[in-house]
ROVEX-139773 format. One line per 3 residues: number of its first residue (from 0); their letters; for each residue x, y, z of N, C-alpha, C. Coordinates in pm, whole numbers, plus 50000, padded with zeros to 5 digits. Example, Ala and Ser with C-alpha at 12.3 -4.5 7.8 and 13.67 -1.06 7.14 Angstrom:
<rs>
0	as	51319 49431 50780 51230 49550 50780 51320 49670 50780  51285 49775 50708 51367 49894 50714 51290 50003 50787
</rs>
This chain:
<rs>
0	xxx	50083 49879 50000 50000 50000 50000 50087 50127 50000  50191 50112 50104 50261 50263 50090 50355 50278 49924  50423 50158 49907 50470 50165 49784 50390 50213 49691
3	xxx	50253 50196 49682 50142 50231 49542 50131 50382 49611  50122 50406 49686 50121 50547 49776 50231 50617 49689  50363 50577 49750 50505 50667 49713 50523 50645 49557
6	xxx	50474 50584 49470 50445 50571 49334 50403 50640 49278  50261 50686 49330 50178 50759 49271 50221 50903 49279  50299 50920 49410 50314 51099 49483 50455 51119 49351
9	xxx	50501 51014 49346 50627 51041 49256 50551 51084 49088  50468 50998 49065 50411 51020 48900 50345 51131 48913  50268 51154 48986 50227 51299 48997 50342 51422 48995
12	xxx	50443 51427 49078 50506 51532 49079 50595 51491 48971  50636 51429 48869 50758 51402 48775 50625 51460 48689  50511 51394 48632 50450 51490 48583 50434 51633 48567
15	xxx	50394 51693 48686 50378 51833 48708 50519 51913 48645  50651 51857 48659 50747 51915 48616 50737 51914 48484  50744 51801 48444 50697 51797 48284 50587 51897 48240
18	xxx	50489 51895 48279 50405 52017 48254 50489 52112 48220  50551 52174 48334 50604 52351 48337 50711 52332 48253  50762 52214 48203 50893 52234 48125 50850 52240 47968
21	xxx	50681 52209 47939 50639 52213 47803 50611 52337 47796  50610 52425 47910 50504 52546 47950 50602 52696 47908  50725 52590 47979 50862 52716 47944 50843 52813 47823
24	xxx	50904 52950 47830 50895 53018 47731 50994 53157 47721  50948 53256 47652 51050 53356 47680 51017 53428 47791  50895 53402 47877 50928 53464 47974 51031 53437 48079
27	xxx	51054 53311 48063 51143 53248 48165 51276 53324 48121  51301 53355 47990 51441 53410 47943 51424 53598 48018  51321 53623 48032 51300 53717 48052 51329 53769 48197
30	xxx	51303 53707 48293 51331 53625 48408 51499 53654 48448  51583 53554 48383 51703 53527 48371 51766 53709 48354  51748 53760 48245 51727 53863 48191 51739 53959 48326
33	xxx	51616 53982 48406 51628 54078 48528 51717 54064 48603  51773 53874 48628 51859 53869 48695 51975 53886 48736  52042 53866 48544 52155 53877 48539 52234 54059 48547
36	xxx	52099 54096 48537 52096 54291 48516 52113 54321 48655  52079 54211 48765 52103 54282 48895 52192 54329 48947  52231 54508 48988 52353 54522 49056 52327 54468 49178
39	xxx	52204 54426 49287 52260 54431 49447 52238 54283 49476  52157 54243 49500 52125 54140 49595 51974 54052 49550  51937 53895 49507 51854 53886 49460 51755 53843 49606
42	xxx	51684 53893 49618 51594 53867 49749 51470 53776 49741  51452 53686 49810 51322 53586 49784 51216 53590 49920  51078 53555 49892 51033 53595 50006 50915 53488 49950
45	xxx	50847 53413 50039 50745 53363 50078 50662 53349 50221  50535 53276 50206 50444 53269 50330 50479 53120 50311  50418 53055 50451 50435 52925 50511 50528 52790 50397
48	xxx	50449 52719 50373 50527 52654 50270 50621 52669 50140  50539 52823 50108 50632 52858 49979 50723 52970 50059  50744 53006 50167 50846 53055 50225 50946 52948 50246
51	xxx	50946 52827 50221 51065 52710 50309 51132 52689 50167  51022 52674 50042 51063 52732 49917 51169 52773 49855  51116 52936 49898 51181 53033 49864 51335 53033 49946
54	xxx	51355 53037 50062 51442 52972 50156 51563 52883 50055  51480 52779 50037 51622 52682 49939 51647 52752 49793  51540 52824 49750 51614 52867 49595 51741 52970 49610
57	xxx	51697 53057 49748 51776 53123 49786 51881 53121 49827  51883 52985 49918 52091 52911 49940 52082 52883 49821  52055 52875 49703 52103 52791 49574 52163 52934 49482
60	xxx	52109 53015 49507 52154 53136 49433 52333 53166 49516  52283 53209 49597 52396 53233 49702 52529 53120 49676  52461 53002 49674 52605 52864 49633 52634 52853 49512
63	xxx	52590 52959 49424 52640 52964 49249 52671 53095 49266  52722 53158 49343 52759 53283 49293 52678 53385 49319  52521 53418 49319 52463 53508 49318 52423 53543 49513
66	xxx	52483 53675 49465 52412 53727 49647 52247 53681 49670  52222 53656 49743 52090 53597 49748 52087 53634 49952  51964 53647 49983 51884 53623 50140 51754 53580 50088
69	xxx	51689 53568 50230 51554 53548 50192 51467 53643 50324  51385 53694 50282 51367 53789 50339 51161 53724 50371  51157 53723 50499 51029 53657 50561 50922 53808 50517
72	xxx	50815 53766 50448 50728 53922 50427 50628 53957 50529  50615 53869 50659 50590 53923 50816 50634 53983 50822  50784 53946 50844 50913 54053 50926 50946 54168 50855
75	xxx	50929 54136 50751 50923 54322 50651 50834 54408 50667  50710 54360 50711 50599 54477 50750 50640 54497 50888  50672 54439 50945 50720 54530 51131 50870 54550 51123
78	xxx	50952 54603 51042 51102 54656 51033 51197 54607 50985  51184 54476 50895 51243 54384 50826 51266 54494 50662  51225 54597 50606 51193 54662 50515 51315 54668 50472
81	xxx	51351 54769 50606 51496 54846 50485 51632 54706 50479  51602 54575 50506 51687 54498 50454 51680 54531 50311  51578 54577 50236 51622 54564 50118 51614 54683 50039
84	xxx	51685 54725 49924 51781 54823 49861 51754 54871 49740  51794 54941 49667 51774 55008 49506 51854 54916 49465  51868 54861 49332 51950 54782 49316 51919 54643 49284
87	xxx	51850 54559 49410 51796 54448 49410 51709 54402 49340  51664 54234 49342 51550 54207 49243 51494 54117 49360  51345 54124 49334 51238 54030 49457 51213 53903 49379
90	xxx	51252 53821 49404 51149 53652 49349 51034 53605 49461  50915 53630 49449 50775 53632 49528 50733 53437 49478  50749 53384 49578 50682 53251 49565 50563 53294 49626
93	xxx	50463 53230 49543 50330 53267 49625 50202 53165 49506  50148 53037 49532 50094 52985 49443 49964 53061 49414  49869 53089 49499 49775 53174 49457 49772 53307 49410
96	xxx	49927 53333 49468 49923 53468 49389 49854 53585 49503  49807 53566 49590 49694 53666 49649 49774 53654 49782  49878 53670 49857 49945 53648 49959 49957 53783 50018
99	xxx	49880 53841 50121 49847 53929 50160 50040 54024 50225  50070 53933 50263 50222 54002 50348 50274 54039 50216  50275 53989 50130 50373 54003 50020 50290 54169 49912
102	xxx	50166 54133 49919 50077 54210 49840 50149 54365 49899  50150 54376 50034 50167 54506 50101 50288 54581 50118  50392 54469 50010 50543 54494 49996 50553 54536 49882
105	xxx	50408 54579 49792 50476 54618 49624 50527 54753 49640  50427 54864 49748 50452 54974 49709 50553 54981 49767  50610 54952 49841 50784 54977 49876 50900 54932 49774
108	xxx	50830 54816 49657 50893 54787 49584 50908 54907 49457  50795 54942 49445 50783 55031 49358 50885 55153 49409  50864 55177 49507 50952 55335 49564 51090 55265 49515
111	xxx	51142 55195 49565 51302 55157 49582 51294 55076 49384  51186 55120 49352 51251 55021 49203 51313 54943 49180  51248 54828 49271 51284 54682 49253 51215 54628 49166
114	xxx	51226 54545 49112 51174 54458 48982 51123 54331 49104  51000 54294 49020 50952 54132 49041 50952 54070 48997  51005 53964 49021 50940 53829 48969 50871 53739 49041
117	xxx	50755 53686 48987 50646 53605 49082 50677 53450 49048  50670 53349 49122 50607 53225 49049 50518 53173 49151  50425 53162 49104 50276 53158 49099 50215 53045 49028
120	xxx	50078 52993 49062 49998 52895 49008 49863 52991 48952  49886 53103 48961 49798 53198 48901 49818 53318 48823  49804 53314 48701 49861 53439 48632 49758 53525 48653
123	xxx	49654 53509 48686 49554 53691 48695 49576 53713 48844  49626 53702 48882 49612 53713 49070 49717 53833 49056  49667 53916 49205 49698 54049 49207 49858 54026 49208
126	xxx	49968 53963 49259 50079 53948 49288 50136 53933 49110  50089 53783 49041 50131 53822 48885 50095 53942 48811  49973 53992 48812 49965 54130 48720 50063 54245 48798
129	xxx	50087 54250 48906 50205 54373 48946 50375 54359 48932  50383 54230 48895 50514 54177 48839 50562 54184 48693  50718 54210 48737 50802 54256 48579 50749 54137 48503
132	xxx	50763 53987 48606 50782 53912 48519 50720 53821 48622  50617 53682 48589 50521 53619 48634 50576 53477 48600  50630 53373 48666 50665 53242 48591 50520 53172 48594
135	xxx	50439 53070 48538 50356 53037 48579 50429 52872 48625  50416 52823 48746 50424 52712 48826 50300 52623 48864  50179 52623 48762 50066 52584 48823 50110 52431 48801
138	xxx	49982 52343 48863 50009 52183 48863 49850 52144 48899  49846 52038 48783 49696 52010 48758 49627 51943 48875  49698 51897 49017 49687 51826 49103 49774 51850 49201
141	xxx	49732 51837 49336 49874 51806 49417 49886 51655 49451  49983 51598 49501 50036 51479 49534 49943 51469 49637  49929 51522 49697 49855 51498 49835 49718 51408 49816
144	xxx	49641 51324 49893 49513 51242 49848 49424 51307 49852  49446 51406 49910 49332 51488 49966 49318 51619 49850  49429 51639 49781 49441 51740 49704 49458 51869 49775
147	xxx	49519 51845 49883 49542 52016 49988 49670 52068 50011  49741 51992 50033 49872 51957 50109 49978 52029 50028  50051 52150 49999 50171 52190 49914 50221 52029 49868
150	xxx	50207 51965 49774 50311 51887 49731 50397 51909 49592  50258 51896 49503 50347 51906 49352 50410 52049 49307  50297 52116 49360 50311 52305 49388 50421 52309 49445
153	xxx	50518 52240 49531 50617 52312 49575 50745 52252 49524  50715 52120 49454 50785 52070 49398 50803 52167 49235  50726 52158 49179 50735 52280 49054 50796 52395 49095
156	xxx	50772 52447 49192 50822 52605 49251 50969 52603 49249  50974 52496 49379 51144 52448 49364 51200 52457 49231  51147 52349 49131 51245 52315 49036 51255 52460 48908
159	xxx	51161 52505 48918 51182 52647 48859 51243 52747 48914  51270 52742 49025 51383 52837 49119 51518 52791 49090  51551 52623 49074 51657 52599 49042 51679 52621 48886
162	xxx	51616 52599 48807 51631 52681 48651 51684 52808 48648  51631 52896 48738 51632 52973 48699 51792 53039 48798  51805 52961 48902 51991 52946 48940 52116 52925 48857
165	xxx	52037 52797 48809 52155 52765 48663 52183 52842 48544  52048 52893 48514 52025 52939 48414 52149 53066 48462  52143 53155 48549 52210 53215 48596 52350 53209 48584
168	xxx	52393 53081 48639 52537 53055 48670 52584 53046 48560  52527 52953 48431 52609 52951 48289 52583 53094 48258  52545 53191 48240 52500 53331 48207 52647 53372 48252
171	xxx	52622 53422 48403 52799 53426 48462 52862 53362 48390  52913 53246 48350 53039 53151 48340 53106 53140 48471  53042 53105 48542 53051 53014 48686 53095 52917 48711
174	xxx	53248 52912 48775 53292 52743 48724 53393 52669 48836  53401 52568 48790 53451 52493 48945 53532 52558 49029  53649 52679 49026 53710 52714 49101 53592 52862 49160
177	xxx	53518 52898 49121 53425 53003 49190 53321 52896 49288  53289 52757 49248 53153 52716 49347 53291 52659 49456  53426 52622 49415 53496 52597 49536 53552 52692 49643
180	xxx	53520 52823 49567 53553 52942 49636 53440 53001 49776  53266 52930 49717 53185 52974 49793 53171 52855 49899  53282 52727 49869 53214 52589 49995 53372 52546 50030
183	xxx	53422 52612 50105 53590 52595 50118 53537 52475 50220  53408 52404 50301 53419 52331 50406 53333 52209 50323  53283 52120 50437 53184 52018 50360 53252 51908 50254
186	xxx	53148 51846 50183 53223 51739 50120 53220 51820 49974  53146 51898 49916 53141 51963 49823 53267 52031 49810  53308 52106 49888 53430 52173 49894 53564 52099 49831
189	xxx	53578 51985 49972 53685 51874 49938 53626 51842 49813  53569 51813 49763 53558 51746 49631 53586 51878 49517  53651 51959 49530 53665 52074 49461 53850 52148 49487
192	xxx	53859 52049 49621 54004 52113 49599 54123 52093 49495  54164 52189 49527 54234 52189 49332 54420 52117 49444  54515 52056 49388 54622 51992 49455 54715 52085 49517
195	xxx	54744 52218 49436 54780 52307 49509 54765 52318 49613  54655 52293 49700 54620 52416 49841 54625 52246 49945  54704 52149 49875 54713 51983 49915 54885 52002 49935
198	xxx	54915 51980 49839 55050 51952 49865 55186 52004 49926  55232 51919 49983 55395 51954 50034 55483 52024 49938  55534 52159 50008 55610 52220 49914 55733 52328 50027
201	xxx	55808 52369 49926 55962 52449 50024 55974 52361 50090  56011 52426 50238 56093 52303 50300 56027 52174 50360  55900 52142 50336 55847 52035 50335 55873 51939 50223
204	xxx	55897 51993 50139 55943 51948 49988 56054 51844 50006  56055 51757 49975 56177 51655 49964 56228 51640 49851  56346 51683 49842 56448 51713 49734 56585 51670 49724
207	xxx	56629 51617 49674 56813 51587 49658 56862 51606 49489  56957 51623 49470 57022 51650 49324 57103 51515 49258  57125 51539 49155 57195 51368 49097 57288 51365 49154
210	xxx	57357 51404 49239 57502 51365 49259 57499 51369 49429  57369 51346 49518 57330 51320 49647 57411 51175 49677  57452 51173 49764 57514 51035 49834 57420 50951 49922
213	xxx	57378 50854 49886 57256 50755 49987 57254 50787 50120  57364 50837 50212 57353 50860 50322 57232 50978 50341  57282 51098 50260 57179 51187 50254 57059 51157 50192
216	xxx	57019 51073 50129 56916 51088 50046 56814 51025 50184  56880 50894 50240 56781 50865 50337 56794 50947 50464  56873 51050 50491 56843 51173 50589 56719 51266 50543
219	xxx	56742 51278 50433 56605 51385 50333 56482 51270 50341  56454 51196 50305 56369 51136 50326 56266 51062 50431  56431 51060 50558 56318 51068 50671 56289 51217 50737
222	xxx	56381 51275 50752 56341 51428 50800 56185 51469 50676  56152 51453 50621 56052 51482 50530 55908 51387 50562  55992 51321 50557 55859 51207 50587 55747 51120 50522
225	xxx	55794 51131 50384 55671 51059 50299 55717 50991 50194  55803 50905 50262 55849 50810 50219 55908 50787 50088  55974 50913 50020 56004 50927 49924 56093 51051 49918
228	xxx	56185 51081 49793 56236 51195 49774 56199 51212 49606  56226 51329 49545 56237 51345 49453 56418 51389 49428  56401 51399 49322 56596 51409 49267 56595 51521 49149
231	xxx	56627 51609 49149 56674 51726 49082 56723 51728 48992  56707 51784 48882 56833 51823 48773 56896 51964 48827  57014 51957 48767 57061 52168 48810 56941 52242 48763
234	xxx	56896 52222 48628 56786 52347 48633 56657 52351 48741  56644 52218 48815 56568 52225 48895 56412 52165 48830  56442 52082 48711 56329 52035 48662 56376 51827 48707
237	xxx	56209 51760 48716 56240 51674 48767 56319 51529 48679  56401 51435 48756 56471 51403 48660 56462 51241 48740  56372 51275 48857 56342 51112 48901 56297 51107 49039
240	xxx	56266 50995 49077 56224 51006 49245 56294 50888 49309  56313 50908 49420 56350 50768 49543 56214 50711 49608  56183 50631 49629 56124 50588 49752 56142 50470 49830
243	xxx	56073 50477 49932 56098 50350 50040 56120 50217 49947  56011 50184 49884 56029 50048 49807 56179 50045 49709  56180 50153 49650 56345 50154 49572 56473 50110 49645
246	xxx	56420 50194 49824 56578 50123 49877 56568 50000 49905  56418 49983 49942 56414 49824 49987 56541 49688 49896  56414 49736 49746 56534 49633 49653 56609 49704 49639
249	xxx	56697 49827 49620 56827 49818 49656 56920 49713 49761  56836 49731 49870 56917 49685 49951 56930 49557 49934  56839 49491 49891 56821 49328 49896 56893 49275 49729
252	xxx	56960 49389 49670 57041 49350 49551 57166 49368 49588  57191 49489 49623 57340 49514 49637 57369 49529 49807  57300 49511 49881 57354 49539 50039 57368 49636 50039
255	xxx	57503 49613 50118 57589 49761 50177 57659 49851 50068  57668 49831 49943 57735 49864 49792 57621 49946 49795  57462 49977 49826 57375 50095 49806 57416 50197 49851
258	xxx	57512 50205 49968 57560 50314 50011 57662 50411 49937  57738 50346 49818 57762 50428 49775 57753 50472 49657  57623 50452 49618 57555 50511 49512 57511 50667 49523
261	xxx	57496 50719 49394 57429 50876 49419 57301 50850 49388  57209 50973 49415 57049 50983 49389 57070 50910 49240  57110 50983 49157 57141 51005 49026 57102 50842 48955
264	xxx	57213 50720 49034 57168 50584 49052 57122 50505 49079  57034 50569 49165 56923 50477 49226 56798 50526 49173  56793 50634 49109 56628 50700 49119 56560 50607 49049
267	xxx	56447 50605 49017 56375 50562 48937 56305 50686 48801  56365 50666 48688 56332 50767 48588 56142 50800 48558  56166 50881 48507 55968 50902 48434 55864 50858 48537
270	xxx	55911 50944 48662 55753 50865 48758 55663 50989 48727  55547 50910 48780 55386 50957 48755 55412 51122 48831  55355 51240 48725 55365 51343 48808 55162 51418 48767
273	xxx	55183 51534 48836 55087 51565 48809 55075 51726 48842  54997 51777 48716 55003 51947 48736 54889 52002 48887  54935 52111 48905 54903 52193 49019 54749 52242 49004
276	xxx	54719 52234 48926 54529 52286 48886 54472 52162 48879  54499 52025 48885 54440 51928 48917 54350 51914 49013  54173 51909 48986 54110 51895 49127 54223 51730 49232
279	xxx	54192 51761 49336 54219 51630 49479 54193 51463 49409  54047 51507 49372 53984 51362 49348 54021 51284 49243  54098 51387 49129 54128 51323 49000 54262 51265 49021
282	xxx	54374 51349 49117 54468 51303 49181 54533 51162 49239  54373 51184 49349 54348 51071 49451 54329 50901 49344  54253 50930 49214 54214 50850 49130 54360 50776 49038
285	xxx	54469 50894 48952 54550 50852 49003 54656 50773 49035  54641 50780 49202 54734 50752 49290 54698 50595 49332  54561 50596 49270 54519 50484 49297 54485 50344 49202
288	xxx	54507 50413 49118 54526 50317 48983 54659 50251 48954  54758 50382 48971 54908 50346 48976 54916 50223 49090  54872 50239 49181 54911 50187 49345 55065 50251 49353
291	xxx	55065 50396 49359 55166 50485 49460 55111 50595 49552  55177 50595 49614 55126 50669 49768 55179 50774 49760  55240 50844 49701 55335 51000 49640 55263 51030 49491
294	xxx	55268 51113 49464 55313 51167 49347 55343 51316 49311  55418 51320 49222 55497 51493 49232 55425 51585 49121  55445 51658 49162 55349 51805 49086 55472 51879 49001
297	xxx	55414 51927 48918 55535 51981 48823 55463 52083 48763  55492 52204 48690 55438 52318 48673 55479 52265 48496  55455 52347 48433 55445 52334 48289 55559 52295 48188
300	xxx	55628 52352 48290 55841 52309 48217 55872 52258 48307  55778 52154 48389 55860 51996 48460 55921 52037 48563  55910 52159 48631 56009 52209 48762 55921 52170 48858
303	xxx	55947 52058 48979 55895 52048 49087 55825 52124 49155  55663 52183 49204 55663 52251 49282 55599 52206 49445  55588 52054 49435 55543 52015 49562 55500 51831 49533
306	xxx	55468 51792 49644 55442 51659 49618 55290 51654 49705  55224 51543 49684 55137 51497 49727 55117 51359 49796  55056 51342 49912 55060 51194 49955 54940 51107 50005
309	xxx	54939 51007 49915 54804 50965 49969 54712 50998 50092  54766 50988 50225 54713 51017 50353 54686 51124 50356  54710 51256 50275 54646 51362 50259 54527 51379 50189
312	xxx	54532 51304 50030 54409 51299 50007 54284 51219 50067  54307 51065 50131 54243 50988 50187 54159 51104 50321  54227 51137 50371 54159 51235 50504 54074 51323 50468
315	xxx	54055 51354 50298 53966 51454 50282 53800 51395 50242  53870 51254 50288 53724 51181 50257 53670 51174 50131  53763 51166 49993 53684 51188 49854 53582 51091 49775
318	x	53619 50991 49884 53521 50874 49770 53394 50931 49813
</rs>
């Protein structure tokens, strides 16, 4: 029974979207249009359900780039007002359209020449005819059994608030290093860090030149700590790496004769490197295909500028 229940609430609302997406038109471009014209702040405001709404379209603006609040239209009629500015644009969720808190916020809109946009399940309702621009969000039904309940209505509302985010962000050219700029925390974030702001570099950097003597190379390598060195050319571009497993079979080929080898002879030539604008995860991917627990970063003419080590990316939790 609940399955034919959660079936039905689903065909209904995948419907209803379908509706508004046959429904789309130039007003919706029109829409986009006010938005992208905004110098201040895009402000959203609803009553009860289409306030919780308006609420998420509004972190969604704000997490692509666009200044966004949401501004409760109670709290604007008792001193909530001058939150908002010349400059700004209003997005009014309101399905009937006739939402009395909101109705009593035009003429302030009008003074400060803010632009509207409504989305609404009613285009003649007093809220769409006083708007720049009116989306229509209606839905032939709600999910609900009863037919009362905000369901498909807020589901349409939503997904036209997020249209009209995106629509936004490609407008900007909004792009992975700006949405990693607005979520430096969370898993979104980590999944956005670029290897730079990851890796070991200066004197964390583990470094020796071709002509290093094994004594030093395994002083650099444990003072450093990650189980590896890299090996230098004079110009300072990379020309090979050491690691733990290299001395291992060293040692178990030649003994005590490893000692007096230079970097130069022991390195291992052409290891896996990787540039500095690399997101973490593509890194982490990899490091993990290879099965190595290092790998070195190199800038465009092959000059070392840091290394990376598994246990750094693993801690950022990327899978």
């Amino acid at each position: 029974m609940s399955l034919d229940t959660a079936r039905r609430v689903l065909r209904i609302e995948a419907q209803a979207i379908q509706n508004v997406l046959q429904r789309l038109d130039s007003t919706f471009e029109k829409a986009v249009d006010l938005l992208f014209a905004c110098k201040g702040r895009v402000v959203l405001t609803g009553m009860g359900k289409s306030g919780l709404v308006a609420r998420k379209i509004s972190a969604t603006f704000s997490s692509t780039g666009t200044p966004s609040f949401f501004l409760h239209p109670g709290e604007a009629l008792h001193g909530d007002l001058g939150m908002l500015a010349r400059g700004d644009t209003l997005i009014a969720v309101s399905y009937g359209g006739e939402t009395q808190e909101i109705i009593h916020l035009l003429e302030a809109l009008k003074r400060l020449e803010i632009p509207l946009i409504t989305l609404t399940g009613n285009l003649k309702s007093t809220l769409a005819e006083s708007s720049d621009v009116a989306l229509d969000v209606s839905v032939k039904e709600e999910a609900c059994s009863l037919n009362l309940a905000p369901t498909a209505s807020t589901t349409v509302a939503m997904a036209v608030g997020d249209a009209l985010a995106v629509s936004l962000l490609e407008r900007r050219d909004f792009r992975h290093d700006d949405f990693a700029a607005l979520h430096p925390a969370g898993r979104l974030g980590k999944k956005l860090l670029r290897v730079e702001h990851l890796m070991h570099t200066a004197d964390a950097l583990p470094h020796v030149s071709l002509e290093t003597k094994m004594p030093d190379v395994f002083h650099e390598m444990s003072a450093k700590k990650l189980g590896m060195t890299t090996v230098l050319a004079p110009d300072g571009k990379l020309a090979g790496i050491i690691t733990d497993g290299d001395l291992r079979r060293l040692m178990e080929k030649q003994g005590g004769a490893t000692l007096s080898l230079t970097a130069g002879e022991a390195m291992t030539r052409n290891p896996q490197t990787i540039g500095p604008h690399v997101l973490a995860s593509e890194a982490l991917n990899a490091m993990e295909k290879k099965k190595i627990t290092s790998i070195v970063v190199v800038d465009d003419i092959q000059k070392v500028v840091g290394v990376v080590h598994l246990h750094d990316l693993w801690t950022l939790e990327l899978i």
